[in-house]
TORGU-966948 format. One line per 10 residues: their letters; for each residue z, y, x of N, C-alpha, C, O. Coordinates in steps of 0.1 Angstrom, whole numbers. Example, Ala and Ser with C-alpha at 12.3 -4.5 7.8 and 13.67 -1.06 7.14 Angstrom:
as) 78 -57 132 78 -45 123 78 -33 132 85 -33 142  71 -22 128 71 -11 137 79 0 129 80 11 134
//
This chain:
xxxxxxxxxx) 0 -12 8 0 0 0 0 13 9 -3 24 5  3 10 18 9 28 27 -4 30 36 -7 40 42  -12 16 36 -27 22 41 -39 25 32 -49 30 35  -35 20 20 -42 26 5 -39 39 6 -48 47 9  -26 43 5 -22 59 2 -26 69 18 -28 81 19  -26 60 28 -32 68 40 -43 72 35 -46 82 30  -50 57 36 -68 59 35 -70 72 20 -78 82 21  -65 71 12 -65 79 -1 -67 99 8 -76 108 8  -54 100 12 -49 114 17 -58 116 26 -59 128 29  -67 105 35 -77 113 45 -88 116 40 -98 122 44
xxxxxxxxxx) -87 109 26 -102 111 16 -101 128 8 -110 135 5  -88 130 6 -89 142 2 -89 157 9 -93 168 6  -84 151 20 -80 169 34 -97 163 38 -102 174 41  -106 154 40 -118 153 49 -130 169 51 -134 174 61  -133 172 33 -137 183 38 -140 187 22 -140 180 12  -140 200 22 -142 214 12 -156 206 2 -166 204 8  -155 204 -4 -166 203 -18 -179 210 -14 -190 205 -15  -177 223 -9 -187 236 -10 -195 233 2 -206 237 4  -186 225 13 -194 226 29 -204 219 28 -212 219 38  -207 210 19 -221 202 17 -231 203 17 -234 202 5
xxxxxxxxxx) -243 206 27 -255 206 26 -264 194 23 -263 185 32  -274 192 13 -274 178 12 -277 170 22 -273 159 21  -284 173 35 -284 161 42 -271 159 48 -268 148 52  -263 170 49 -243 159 50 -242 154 44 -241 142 47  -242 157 32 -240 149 20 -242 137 21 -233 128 23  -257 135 21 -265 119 20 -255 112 35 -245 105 35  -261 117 43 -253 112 60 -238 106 55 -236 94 57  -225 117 49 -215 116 43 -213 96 36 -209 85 39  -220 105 24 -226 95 14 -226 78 22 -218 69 21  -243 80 32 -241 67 37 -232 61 46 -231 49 49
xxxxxxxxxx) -227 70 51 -211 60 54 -201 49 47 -195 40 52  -202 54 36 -196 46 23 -200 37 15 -194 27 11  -215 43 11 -226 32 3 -237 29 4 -244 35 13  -239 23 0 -256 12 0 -260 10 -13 -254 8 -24  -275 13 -10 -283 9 -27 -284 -2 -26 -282 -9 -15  -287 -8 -40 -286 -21 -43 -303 -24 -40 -312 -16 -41  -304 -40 -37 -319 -40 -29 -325 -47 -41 -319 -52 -50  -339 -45 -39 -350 -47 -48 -350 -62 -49 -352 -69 -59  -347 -66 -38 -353 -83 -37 -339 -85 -43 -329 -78 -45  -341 -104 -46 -327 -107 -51 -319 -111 -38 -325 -111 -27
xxxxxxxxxx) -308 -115 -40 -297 -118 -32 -297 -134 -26 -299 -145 -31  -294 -130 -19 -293 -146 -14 -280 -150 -11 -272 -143 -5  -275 -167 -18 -264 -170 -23 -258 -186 -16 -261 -198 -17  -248 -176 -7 -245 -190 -2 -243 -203 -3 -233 -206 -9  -251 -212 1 -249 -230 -1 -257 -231 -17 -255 -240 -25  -268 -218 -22 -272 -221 -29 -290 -220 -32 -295 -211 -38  -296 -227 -28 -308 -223 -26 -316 -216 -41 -316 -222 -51  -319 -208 -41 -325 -203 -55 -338 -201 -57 -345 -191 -55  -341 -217 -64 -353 -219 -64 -360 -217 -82 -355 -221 -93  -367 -213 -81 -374 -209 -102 -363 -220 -110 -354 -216 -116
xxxxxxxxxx) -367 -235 -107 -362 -247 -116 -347 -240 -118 -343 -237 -129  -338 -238 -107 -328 -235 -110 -323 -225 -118 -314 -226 -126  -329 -214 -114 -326 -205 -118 -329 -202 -135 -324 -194 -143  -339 -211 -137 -346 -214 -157 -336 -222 -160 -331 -220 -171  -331 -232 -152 -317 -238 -162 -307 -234 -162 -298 -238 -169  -305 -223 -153 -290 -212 -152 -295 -201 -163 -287 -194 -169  -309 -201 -165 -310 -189 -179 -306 -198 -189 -295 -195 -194  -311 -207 -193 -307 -215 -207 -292 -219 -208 -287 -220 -220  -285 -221 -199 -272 -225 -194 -263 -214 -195 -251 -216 -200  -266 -205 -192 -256 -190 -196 -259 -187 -212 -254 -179 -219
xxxxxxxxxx) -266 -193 -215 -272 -184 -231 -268 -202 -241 -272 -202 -253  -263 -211 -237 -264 -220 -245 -250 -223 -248 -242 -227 -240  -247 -220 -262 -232 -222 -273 -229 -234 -270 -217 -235 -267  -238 -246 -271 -232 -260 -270 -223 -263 -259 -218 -274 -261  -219 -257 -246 -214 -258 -236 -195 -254 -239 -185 -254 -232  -197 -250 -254 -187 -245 -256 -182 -255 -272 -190 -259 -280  -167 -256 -273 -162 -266 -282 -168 -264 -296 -172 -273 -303  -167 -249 -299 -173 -244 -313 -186 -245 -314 -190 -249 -326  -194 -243 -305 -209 -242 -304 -216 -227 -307 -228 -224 -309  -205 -222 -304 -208 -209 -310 -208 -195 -296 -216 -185 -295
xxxxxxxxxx) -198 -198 -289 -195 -191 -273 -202 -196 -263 -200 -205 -255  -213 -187 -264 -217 -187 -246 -214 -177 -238 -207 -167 -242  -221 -181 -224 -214 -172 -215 -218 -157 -216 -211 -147 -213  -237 -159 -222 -239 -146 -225 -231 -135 -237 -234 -123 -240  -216 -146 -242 -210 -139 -255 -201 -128 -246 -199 -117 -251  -198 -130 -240 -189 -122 -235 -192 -111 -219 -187 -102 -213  -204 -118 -218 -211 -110 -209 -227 -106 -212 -236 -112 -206  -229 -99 -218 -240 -99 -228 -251 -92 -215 -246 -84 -206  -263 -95 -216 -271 -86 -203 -278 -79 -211 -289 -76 -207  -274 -75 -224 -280 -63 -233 -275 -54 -233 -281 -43 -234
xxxxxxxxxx) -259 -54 -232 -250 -40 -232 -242 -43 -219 -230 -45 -219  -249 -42 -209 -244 -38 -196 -234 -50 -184 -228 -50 -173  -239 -61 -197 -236 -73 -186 -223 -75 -194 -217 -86 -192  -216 -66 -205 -200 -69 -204 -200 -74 -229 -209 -80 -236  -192 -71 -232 -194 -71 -244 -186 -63 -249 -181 -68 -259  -182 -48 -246 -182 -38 -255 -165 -40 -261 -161 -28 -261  -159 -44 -263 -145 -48 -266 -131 -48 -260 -130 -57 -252  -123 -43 -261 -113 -41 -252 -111 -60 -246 -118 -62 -236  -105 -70 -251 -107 -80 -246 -115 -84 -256 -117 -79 -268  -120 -97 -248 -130 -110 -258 -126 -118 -265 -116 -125 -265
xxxxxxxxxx) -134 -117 -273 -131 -130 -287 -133 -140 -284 -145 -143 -283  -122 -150 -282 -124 -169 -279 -121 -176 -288 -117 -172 -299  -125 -191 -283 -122 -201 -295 -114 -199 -307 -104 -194 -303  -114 -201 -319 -105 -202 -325 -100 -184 -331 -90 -182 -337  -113 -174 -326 -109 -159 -329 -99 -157 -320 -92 -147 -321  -95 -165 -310 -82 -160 -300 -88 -147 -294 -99 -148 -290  -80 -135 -292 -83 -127 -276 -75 -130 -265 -63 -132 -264  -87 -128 -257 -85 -129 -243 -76 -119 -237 -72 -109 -243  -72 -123 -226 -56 -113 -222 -64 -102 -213 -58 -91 -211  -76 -103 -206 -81 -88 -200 -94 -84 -205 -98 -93 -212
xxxxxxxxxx) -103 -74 -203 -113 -72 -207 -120 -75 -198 -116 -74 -187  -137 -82 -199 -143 -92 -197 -156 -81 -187 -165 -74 -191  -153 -85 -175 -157 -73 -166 -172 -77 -169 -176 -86 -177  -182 -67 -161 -198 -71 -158 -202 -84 -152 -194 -91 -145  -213 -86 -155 -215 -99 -150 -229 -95 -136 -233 -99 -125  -232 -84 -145 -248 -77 -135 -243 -71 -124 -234 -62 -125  -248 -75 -114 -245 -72 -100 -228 -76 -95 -220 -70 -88  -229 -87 -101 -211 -94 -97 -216 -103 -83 -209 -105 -73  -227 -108 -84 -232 -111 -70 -231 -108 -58 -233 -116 -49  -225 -93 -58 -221 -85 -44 -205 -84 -43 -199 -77 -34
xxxxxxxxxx) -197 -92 -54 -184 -89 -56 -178 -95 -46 -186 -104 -44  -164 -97 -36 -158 -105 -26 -155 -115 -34 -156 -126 -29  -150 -113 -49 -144 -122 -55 -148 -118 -69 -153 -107 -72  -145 -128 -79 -145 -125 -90 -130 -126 -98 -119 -129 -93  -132 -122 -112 -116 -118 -123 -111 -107 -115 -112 -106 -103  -103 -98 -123 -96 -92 -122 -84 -96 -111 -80 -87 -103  -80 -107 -109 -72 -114 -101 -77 -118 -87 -69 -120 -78  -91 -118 -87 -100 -126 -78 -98 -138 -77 -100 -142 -65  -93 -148 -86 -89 -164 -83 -103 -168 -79 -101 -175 -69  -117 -165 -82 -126 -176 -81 -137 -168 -71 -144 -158 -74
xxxxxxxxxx) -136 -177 -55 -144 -168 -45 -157 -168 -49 -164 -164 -40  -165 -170 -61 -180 -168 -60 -179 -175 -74 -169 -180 -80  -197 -172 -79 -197 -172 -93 -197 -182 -101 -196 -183 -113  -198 -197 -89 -202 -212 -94 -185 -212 -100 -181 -216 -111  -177 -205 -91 -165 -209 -94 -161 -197 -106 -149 -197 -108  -164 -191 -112 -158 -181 -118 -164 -188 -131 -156 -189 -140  -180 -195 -131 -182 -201 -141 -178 -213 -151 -182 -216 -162  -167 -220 -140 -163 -233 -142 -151 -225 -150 -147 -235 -158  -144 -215 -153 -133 -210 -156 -131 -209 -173 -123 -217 -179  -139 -197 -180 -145 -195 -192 -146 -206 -202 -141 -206 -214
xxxxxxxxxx) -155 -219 -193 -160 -228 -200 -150 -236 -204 -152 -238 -216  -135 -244 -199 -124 -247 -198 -113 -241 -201 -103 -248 -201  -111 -232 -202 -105 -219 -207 -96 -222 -221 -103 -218 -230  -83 -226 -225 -86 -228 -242 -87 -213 -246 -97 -210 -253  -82 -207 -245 -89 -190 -250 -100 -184 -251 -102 -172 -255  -112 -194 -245 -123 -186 -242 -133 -200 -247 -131 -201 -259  -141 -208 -244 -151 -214 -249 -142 -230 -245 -152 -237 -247  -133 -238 -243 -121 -243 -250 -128 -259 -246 -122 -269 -250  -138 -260 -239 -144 -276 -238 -140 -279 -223 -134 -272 -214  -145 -291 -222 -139 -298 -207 -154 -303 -204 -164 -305 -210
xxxxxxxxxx) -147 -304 -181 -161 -307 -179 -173 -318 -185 -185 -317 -184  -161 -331 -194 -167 -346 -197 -174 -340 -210 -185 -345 -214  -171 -334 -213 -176 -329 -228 -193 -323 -227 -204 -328 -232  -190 -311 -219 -201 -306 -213 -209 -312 -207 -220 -307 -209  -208 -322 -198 -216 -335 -194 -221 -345 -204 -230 -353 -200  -216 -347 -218 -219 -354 -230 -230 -346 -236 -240 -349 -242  -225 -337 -233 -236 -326 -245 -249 -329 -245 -257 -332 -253  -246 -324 -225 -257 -322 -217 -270 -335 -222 -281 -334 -228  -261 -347 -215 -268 -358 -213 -274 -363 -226 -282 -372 -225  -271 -357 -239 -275 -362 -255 -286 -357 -258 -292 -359 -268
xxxxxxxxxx) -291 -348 -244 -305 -336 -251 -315 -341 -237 -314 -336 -226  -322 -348 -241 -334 -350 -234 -340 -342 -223 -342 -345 -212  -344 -329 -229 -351 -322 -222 -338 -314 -210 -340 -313 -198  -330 -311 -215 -317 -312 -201 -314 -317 -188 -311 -311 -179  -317 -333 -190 -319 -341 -184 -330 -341 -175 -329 -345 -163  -344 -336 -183 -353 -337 -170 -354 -323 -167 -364 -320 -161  -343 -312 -171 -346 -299 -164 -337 -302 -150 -343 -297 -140  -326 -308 -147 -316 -310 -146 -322 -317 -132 -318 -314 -121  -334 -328 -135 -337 -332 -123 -346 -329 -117 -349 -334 -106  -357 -316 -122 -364 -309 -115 -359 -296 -108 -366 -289 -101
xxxxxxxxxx) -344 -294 -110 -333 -287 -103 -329 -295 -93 -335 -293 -83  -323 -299 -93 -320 -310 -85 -321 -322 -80 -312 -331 -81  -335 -322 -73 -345 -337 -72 -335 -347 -65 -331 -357 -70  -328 -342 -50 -326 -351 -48 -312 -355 -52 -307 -363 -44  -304 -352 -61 -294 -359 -68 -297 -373 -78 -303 -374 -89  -290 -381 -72 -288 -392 -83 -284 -394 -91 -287 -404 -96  -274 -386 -97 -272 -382 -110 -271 -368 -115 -260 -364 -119  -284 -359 -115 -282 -344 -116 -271 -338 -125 -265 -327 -124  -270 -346 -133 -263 -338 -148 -247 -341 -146 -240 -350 -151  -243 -329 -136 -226 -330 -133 -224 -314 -135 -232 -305 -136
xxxxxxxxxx) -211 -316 -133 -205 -302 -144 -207 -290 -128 -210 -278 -130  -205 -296 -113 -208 -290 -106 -219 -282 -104 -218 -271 -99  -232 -291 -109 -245 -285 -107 -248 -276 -124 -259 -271 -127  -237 -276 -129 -238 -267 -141 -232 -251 -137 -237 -241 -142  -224 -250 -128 -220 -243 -124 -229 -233 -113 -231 -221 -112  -233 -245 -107 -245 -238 -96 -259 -233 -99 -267 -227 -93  -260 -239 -116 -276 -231 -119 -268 -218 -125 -273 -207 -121  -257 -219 -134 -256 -206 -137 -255 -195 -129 -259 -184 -132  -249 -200 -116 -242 -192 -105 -259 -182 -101 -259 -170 -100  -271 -192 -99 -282 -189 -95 -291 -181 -105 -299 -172 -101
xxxxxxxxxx) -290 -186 -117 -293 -173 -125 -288 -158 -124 -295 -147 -123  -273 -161 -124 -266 -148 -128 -266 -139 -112 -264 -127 -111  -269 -146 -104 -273 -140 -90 -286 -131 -91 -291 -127 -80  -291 -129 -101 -309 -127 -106 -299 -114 -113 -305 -105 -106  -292 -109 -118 -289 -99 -131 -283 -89 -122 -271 -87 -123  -291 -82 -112 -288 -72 -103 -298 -59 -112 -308 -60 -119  -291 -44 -105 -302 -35 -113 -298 -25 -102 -287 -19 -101  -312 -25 -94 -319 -17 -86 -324 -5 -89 -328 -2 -101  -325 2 -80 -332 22 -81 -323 25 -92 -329 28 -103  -311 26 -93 -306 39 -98 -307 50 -96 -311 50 -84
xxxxxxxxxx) -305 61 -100 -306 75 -93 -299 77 -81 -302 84 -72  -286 68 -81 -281 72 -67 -290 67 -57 -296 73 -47  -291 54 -61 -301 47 -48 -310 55 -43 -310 60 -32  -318 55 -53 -330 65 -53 -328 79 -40 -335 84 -31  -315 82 -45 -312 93 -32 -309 90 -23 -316 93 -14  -296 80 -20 -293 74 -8 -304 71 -1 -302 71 11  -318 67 -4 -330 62 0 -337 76 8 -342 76 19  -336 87 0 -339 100 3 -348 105 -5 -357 111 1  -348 105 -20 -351 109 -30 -343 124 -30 -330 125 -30  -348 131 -29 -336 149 -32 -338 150 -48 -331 150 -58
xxxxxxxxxx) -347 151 -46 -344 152 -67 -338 141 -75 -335 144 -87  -337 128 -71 -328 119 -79 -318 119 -84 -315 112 -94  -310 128 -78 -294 134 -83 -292 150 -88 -294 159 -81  -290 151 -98 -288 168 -105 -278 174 -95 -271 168 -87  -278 187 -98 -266 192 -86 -256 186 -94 -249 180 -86  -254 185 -108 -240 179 -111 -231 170 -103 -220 168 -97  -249 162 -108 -239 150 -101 -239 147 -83 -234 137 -77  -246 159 -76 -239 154 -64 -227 162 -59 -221 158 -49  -223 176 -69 -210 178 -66 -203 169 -68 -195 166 -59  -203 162 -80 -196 152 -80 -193 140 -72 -183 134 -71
xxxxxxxxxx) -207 136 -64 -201 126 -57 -193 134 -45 -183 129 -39  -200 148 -43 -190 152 -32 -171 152 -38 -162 153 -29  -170 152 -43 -155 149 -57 -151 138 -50 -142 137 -42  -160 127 -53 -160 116 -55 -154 109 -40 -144 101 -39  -165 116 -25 -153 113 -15 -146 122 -13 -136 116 -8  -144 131 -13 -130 142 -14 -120 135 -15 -112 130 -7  -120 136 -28 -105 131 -38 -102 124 -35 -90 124 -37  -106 108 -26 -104 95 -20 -108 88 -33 -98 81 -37  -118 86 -40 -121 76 -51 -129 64 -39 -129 52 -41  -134 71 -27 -135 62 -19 -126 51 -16 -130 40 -15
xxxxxxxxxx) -117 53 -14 -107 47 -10 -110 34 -14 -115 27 -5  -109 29 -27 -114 17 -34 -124 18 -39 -126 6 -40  -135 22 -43 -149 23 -48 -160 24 -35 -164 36 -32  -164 16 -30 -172 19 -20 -181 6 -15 -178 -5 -19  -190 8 -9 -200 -3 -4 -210 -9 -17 -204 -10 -28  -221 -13 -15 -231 -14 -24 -223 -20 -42 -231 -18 -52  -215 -22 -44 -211 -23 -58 -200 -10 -61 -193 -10 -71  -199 -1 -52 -189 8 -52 -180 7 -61 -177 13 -71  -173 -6 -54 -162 -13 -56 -166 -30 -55 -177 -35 -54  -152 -38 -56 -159 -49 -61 -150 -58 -49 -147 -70 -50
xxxxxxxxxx) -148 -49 -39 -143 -57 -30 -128 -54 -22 -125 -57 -11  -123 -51 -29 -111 -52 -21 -98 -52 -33 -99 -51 -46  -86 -53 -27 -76 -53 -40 -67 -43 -36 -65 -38 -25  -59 -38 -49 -54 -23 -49 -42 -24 -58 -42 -33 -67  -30 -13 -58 -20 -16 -69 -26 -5 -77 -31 5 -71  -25 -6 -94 -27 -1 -104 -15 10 -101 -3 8 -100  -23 21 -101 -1 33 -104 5 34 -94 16 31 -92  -11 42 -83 1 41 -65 6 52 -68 18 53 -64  2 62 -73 13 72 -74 23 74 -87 35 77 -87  15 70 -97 20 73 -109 18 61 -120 7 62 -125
xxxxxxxxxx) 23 53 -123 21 42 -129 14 46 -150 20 53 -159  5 41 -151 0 43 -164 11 37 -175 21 30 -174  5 41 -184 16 37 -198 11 21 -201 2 15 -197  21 18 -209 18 2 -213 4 -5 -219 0 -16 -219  -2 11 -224 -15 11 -235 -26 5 -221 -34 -4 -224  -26 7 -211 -34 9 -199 -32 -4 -191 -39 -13 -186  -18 -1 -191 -13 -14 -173 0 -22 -187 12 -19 -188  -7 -31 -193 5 -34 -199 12 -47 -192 5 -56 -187  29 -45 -192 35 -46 -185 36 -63 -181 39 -68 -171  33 -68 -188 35 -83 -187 22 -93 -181 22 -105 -179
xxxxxxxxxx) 12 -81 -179 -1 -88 -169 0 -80 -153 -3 -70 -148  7 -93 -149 12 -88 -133 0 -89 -123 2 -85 -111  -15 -95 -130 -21 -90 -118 -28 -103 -111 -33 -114 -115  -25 -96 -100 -30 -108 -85 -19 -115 -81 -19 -125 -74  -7 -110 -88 6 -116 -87 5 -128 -93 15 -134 -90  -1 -135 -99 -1 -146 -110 -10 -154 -102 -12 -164 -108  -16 -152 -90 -23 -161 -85 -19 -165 -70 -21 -177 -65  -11 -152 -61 -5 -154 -52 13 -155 -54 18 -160 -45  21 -152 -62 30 -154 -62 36 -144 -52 48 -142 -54  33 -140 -47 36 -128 -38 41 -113 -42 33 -105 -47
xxxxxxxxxx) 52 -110 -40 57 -97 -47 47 -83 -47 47 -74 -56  39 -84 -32 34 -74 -32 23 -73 -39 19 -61 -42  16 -84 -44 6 -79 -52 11 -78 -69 3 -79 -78  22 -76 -71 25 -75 -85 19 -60 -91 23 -49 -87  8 -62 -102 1 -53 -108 -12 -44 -95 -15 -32 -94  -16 -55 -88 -26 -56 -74 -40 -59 -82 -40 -72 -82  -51 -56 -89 -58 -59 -92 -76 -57 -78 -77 -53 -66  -84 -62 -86 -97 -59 -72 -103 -49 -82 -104 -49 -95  -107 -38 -72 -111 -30 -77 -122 -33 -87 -129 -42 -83  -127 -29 -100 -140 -30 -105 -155 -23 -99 -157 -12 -94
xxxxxxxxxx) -164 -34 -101 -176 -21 -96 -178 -15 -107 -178 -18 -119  -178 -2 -99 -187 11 -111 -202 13 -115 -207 22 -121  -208 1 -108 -224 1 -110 -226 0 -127 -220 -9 -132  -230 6 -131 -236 11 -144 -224 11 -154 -225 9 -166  -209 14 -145 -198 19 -157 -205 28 -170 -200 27 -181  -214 36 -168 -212 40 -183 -217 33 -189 -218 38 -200  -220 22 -189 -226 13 -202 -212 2 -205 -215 -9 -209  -202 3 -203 -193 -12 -198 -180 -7 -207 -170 -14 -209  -181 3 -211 -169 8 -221 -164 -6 -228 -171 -16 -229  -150 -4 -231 -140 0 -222 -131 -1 -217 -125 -11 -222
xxxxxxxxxx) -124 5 -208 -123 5 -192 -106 -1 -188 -96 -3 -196  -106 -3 -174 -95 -10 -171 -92 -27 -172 -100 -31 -180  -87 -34 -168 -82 -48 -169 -81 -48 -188 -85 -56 -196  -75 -37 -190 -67 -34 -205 -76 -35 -213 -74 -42 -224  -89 -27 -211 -97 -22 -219 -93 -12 -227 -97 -11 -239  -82 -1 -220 -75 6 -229 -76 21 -229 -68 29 -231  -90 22 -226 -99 38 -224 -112 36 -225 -119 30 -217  -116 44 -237 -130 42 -242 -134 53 -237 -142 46 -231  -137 64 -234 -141 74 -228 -140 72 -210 -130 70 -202  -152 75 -209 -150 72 -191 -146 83 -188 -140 81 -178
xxxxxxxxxx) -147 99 -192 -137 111 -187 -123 108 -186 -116 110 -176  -119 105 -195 -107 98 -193 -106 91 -184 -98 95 -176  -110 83 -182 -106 64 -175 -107 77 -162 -97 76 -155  -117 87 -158 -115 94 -146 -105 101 -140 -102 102 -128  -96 108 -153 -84 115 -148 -73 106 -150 -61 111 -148  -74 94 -156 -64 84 -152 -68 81 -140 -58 73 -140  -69 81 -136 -75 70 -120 -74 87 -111 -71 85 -99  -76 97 -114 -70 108 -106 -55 108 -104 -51 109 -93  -47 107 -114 -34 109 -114 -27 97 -112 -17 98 -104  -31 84 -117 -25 70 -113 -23 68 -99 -13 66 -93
xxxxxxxxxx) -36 68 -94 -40 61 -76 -39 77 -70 -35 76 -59  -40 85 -73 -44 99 -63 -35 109 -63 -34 117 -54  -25 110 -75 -14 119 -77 -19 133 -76 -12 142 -70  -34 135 -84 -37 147 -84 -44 153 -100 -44 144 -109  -47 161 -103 -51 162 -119 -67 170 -111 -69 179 -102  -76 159 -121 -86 170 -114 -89 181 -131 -87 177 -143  -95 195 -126 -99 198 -142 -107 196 -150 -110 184 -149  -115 202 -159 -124 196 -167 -136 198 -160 -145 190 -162  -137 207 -154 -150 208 -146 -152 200 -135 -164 199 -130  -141 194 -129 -141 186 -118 -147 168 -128 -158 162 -129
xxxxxxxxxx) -138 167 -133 -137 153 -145 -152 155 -148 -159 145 -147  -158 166 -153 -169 161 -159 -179 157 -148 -186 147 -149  -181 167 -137 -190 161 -124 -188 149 -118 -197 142 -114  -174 146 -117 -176 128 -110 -181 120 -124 -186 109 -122  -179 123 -134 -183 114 -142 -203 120 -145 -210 112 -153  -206 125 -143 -218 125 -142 -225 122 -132 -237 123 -134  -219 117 -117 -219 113 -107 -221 99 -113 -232 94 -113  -209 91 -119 -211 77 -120 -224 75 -133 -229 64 -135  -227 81 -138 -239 83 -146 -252 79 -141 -262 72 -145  -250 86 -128 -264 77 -120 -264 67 -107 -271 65 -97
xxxxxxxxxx) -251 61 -114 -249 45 -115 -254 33 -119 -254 21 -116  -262 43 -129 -269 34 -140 -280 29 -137 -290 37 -141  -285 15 -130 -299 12 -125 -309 5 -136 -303 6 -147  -317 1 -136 -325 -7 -139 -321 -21 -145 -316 -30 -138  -322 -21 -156 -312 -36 -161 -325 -49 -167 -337 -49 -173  -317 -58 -163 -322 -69 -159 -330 -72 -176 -324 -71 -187  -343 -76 -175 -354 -77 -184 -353 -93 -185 -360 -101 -179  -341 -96 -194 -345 -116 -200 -346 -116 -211 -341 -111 -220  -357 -127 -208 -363 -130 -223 -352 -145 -226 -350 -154 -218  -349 -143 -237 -338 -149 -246 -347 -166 -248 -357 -169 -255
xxxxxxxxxx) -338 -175 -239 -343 -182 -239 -346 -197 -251 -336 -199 -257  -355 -204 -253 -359 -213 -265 -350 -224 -259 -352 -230 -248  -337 -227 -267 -329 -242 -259 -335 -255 -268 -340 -254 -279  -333 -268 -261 -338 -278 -265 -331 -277 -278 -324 -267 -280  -331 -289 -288 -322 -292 -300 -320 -306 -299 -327 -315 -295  -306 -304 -305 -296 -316 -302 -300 -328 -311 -309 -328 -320  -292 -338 -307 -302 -351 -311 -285 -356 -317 -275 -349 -315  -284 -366 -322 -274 -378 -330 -266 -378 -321 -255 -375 -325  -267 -382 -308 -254 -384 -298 -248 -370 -294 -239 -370 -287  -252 -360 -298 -247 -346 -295 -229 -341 -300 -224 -337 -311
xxxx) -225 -344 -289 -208 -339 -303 -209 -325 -308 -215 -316 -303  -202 -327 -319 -203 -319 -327 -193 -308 -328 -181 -310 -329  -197 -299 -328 -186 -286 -330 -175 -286 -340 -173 -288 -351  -167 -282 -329 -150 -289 -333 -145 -270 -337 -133 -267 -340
//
C-alpha cells in the first residue's frame, strides 16, 4: 500500500496540466500506454487456429452448457453492450444474483489475471468458473461433456479442433476453444490509439486535457499499460474508504483467495478500455454514471476532489477508450437429439 500511495503522490506533483505541449504529451502518454494492436493476440499454450476458434464462437453463445439451458456465457458477457451485461450484478440459475458485477469480456485477453479477485491466471481458467458456479450457469464438467457428446455435429467440430486428441470432447478442451475465441473480442483504433500512433486530431482538446488529468492526478498509478488497467492489484479506499453502496463490507476482495490480511478489500484494477459502454461501475456495480465512478476514485484512491470541469475532461478522456467492437455473427448451434439432458 505505501508504494500505491508513493506511486499515486509522484503522479500528482509530476507536472502542471497547462505545461503540455502535445508532443510531451503523447511522449508523456507513451510511457504509460500502448494501443491495442490490430492483429489478434497470441495466447499461451494455445494455438488459434479458425476450427478452434468457430467452436469457442458457438461454445460461448450455447445455453445448453448450462443446467437451465437458458445461460450462456455470452449472457452475462454480451459482445453487444460492451462485452459486459448492463446490471449491477448478474442473473444466475435459478434468478439467483451474483455477488459482483460481471466485468468485460473484450479485450480481457491483455488482463494479468481475471475476476475481480484474480483467482483464474487466463481465460481457459476463468471459463471453467461461471460454468460450475451454482450462482451462475450451475452444471458440472460430466454434464457438459454429456451434452456435448448427444449432438453430433459437436463431436465432429470438436475433432476438427482437435485432430490429434483421442477423445476431443473434454471439459478442458471446452475451456480452451472458448478461451481462443474470446481471445478474438479485442477493439482496436480507438481515438486514443489512433493518437498514441500520432494521429493529432484523434483526441478533442477535452479530452487530452484530460488525459493530461488523467496522469497528473495519479489515475496512472493503477490504470496503465495497453488495457489501462487490468494488471495489477490495489486496495479499494487508500485514502478514504467508500460507503457500503460501493465497497460493501462483506466482499473482502483478494482476501478470499489469499487469506492474507493485506489484501483485505485488494481488488485488480479493472480495464477502462471502452468503460463508457460497461455501466455500472465498480466490483458493486454501484455507480451508474461514469462522472461519478470518476470523483469516487478521486477521493477514495487519491484523497483529492477534482471539480466539475476537471471530472468532466477525464471522463471524456476515457470516452475515447472506446474502440472498434468486435463484429459476430450470432452463431446457428446444432440441435439436440433424445440423449440430450434436459433442462433442470
Amino acid at each position: 500500500m505505501r508504494h500505491l500511495i508513493a506511486s499515486c503522490l509522484a503522479m500528482v506533483i509530476a507536472f502542471p496540466v497547462a505545461a503540455y505541449a502535445q508532443p510531451d504529451l503523447r511522449a508523456q502518454a507513451q510511457d504509460f500506454f500502448e494501443p491495442i494492436p490490430t492483429s489478434l493476440p497470441e495466447v499461451a499454450g494455445n494455438a488459434m487456429t479458425p476450427e478452434k476458434v468457430e467452436l469457442g464462437l458457438k461454445l460461448f453463445f450455447e445455453p445448453r452448457l448450462s443446467r437451465s439451458g437458458i445461460i450462456s456465457c455470452n449472457t452475462c458477457h454480451s459482445v453487444g453492450t460492451g462485452g459486459a451485461d448492463n446490471v449491477p450484478t448478474s442473473i444466475g440459475h435459478g434468478w439467483q444474483k451474483g455477488p459482483r458485477n460481471a466485468p468485460t469480456v473484450l479485450n480481457a485477453v491483455f488482463n494479468t489475471a481475471q475476476f475481480w479477485d484474480g483467482r483464474a491466471e487466463d481465460l481457459r481458467t476463468q471459463a471453467a468458473g461461471p460454468i460450475q458456479a451454482s450462482v451462475e450457469m450451475n452444471s458440472t464438467p460430466e454434464r457438459v461433456i454429456t451434452t456435448l457428446k448427444s449432438i453430433p455435429a459437436y463431436v465432429e467440430e470438436f475433432s476438427r479442433a482437435f485432430p490429434r486428441d483421442k477423445d476431443p470432447v473434454n471439459f478442458n478442451n471446452v475451456t480452451v476453444a472458448i478461451e481462443a475465441f474470446e481471445a478474438t473480442l479485442i477493439t482496436p483504433n480507438a481515438p486514443f490509439d489512433l493518437w498514441l500512433k500520432g494521429d493529432d486530431n484523434a483526441l478533442t482538446d477535452e479530452q487530452k486535457q484530460g488525459l493530461a488529468l488523467f496522469m497528473d492526478r495519479g489515475c496512472v498509478a493503477c490504470h496503465a499499460g495497453i488495457n489501462v488497467g487490468g494488471d495489477g492489484y490495489f486496495p479499494f479506499g487508500v485514502v478514504e474508504r467508500p460507503g457500503a453502496d460501493i465497497l460493501p463490507p462483506d466482499d473482502r476482495g483478494r482476501f478470499t483467495v489469499t487469506e492474507t490480511a493485506d489484501d483485505e478489500y485488494v481488488f485488480r484494477a479493472p480495464s477502462l478500455r471502452n468503460v463508457a459502454l460497461t455501466a455500472p461501475y465498480f466490483h458493486s456495480g454501484g455507480v451508474w454514471d461514469l462522472e461519478q465512478a470518476v470523483a469516487v476514485m478521486a477521493s477514495a484512491q487519491l484523497g483529492t476532489e477534482l471539480n466539475e470541469n476537471e471530472i468532466k475532461q477525464i471522463t471524456a478522456f476515457l470516452h475515447s477508450l472506446t474502440g472498434d467492437q468486435p463484429r459476430v455473427v450470432y452463431p446457428v448451434l446444432p440441435p439436440s437429439t433424445r440423449d440430450t439432458p434436459r433442462p433442470e
